[in-house]
N, C-alpha and C positions, 0 to 999 in steps of 0.2 A: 645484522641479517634480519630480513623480513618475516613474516608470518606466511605458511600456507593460508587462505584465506578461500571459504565455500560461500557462493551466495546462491537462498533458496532462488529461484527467478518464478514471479508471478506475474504475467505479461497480460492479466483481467483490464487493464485499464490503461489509461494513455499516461496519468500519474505513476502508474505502477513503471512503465516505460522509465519513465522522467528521473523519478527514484533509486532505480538500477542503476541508470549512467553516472547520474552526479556521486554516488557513494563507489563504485567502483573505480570512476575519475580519482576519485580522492582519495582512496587506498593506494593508487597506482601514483598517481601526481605526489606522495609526501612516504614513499617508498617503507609504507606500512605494512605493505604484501610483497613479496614476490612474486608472485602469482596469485588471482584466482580462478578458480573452478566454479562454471556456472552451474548448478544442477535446476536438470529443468526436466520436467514428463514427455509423456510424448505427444500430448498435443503443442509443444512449445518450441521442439527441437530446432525450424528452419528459423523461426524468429531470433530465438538464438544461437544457432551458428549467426546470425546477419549483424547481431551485436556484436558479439565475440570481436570480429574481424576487429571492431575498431579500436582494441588492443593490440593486435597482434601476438605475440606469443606469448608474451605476458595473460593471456585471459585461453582458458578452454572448454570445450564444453560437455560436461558427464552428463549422459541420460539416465533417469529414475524410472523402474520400472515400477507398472502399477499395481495394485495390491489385487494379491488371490483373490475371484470370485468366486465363494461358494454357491452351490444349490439351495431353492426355497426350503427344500423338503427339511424337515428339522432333524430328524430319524439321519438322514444322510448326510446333511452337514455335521454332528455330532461326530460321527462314526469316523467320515472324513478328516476332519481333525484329528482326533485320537490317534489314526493312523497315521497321521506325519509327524505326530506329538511321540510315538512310539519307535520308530522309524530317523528320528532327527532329519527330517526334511527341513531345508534353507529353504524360505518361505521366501519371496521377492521384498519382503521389511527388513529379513534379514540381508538380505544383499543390499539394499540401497543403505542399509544401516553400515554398513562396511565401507563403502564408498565414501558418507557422508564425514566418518571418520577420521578419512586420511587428511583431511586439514586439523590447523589448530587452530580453527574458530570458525563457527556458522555465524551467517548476515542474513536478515530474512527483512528486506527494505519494504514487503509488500506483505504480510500473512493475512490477504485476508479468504477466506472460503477453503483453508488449508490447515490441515490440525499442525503444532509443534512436533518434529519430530523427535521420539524418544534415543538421543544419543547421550555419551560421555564427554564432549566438547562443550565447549562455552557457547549459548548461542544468543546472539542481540539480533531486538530485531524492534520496526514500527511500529506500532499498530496506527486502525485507522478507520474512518465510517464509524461514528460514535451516534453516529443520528438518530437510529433507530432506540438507543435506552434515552434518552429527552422528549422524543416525538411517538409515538406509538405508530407503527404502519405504514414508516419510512425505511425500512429495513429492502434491498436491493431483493430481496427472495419471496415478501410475500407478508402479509399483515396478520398474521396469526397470533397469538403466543406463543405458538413452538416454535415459529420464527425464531422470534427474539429471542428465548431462551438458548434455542439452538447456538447464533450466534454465540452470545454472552456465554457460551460453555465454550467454546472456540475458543475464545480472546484470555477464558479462564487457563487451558489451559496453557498456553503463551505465556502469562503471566509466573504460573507455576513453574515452567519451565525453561525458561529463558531472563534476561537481562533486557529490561524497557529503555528504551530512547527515542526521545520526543524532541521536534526541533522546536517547540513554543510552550511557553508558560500554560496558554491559553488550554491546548490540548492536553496538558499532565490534567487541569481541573477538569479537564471532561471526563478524562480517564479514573480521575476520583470517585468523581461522583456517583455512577452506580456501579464499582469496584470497591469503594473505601478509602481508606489514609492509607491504611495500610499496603496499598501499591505506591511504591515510592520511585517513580521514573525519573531516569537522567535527561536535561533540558538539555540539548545541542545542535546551534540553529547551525541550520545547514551551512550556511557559507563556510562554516569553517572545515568543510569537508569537500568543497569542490572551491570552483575559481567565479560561483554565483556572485553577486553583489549585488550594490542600488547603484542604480541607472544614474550620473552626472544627470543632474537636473536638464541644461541644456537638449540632452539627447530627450529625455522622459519628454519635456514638451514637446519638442517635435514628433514623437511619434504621437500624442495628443491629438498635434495639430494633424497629423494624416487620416489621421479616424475621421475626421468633420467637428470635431468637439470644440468646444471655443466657451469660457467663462468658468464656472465654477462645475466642479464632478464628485461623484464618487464612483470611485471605479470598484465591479466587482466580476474577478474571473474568476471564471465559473462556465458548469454546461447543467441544460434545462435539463434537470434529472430530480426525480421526486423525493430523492436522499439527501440532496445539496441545499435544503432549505429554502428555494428561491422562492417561494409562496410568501415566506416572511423575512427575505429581502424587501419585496415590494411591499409589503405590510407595513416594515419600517419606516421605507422613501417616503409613502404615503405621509408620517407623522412627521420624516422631517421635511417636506414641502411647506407644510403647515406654516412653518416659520421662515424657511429659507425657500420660497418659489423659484428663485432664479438656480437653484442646483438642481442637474442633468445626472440622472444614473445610467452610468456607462455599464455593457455586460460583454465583455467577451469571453469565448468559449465555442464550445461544439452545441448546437440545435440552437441556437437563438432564434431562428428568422421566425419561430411559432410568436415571436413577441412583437412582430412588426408590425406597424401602425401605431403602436402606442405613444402617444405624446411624453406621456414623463418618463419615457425608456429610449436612450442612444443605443444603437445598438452596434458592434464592431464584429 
């Protein structure tokens, strides 16, 4: 018999999309779960009910409600509190906390711009956008240091409170490096959690061949976003032109056409 199974759903990005299906695929595909429970806020709800569906019953979707807004005034927020603190008022953390509960295990394939939340369950989850503690001012919110602290206290507490899992070597040493050793995350490349794979060479060239590309490449998907490094993509190509002139950097992705024109950039 399977696991209840809750996935947080963070619908920020088109990866975050991509993330959700292939891990929920792969729970449902290798009868891990019986079910799971999408929880999702409320700006998220139609997105997923529209996911959902392509489980069927197998998948449903719990909405989270969002957290009390108190008053500026400090005098009255104090007072405010006290009074539900005295009174045992069920705070909307406490109710999503209950909800969140009723699985035996949280999945959280996307945390990012969202605290960990404080439950009794096991929860695994990604993390992800590491760019901003290597780059200074790559960070999706704003080139501060309370930025990046901000972040980095986010991701801290995920760590604290959850179970890490990384599909690549590459990313546990990102995750090291300004976390420590002592975050010790599970490597688990995705394929073994959906029906992903590498493309039969045959197919991989044809689809090559439909871009316009022809002779030697590197390919990099990706979308022109100040977080995704592509400044020092091209910094890179640049050095390896040097030696290899005849290789073409291929970019597919979302916003490329800002690169059109450039000669040592194919673009798809």
């Amino acid at each position: 018999m399977g696991l209840a199974v809750g996935v947080l759903v963070n619908f920020g990005s088109t990866g975050a999309w991509r993330y959700t299906e292939r891990i929920v695929d792969g729970l449902l595909a290798n009868d891990f779960a019986d079910g799971v429970s999408l929880f999702v806020t409320t700006h998220h709800v139609n997105e997923s009910v529209g996911l959902a569906q392509r489980w069927g019953t197998r998948a449903r979707v719990v909405q989270l409600e969002s957290p009390r807004v108190y008053t500026s005034v400090r005098w009255a927020r104090l007072l405010q509190k006290k009074l539900e603190k005295k009174l045992r008022c069920r705070l909307p953390e406490d109710r999503n906390r209950a909800k969140l509960e009723q699985c035996d295990l949280l999945f959280c394939p996307w945390p990012y711009n969202i605290a960990a939340p404080v439950v009794d369950r096991p929860l695994v989850f990604i993390p992800h956008d590491f760019t901003y503690a290597r780059n200074f001012g790559t960070t999706l919110y704003g080139s501060k240091v309370s930025d990046m602290e901000w972040q980095m206290e986010l991701h801290r507490g995920w760590f604290n409170r959850g179970t890490c899992v990384l599909s690549s070597a590459f990313v546990r040493d990102e995750v090291r490096r300004p976390f420590g050793c002592g975050v010790d995350p599970a490597v688990i490349p995705l394929a073994r959690l959906s029906g992903i794979g590498r493309l039969p060479e045959a197919d991989a060239d044809a689809r090559v061949r439909n871009l316009g590309v022809s002779g030697r490449f590197v390919l990099c998907a990706n979308n022109l976003a100040h977080h995704k490094n592509f400044g020092q993509l091209c910094g890179a190509f640049h050095l390896l032109r040097q030696k290899h002139p005849d290789v073409c950097l291929v970019s597919v992705g979302a916003r490329l056409m800002r690169c059109a024109g450039r000669q040592t950039t194919r673009l798809a």
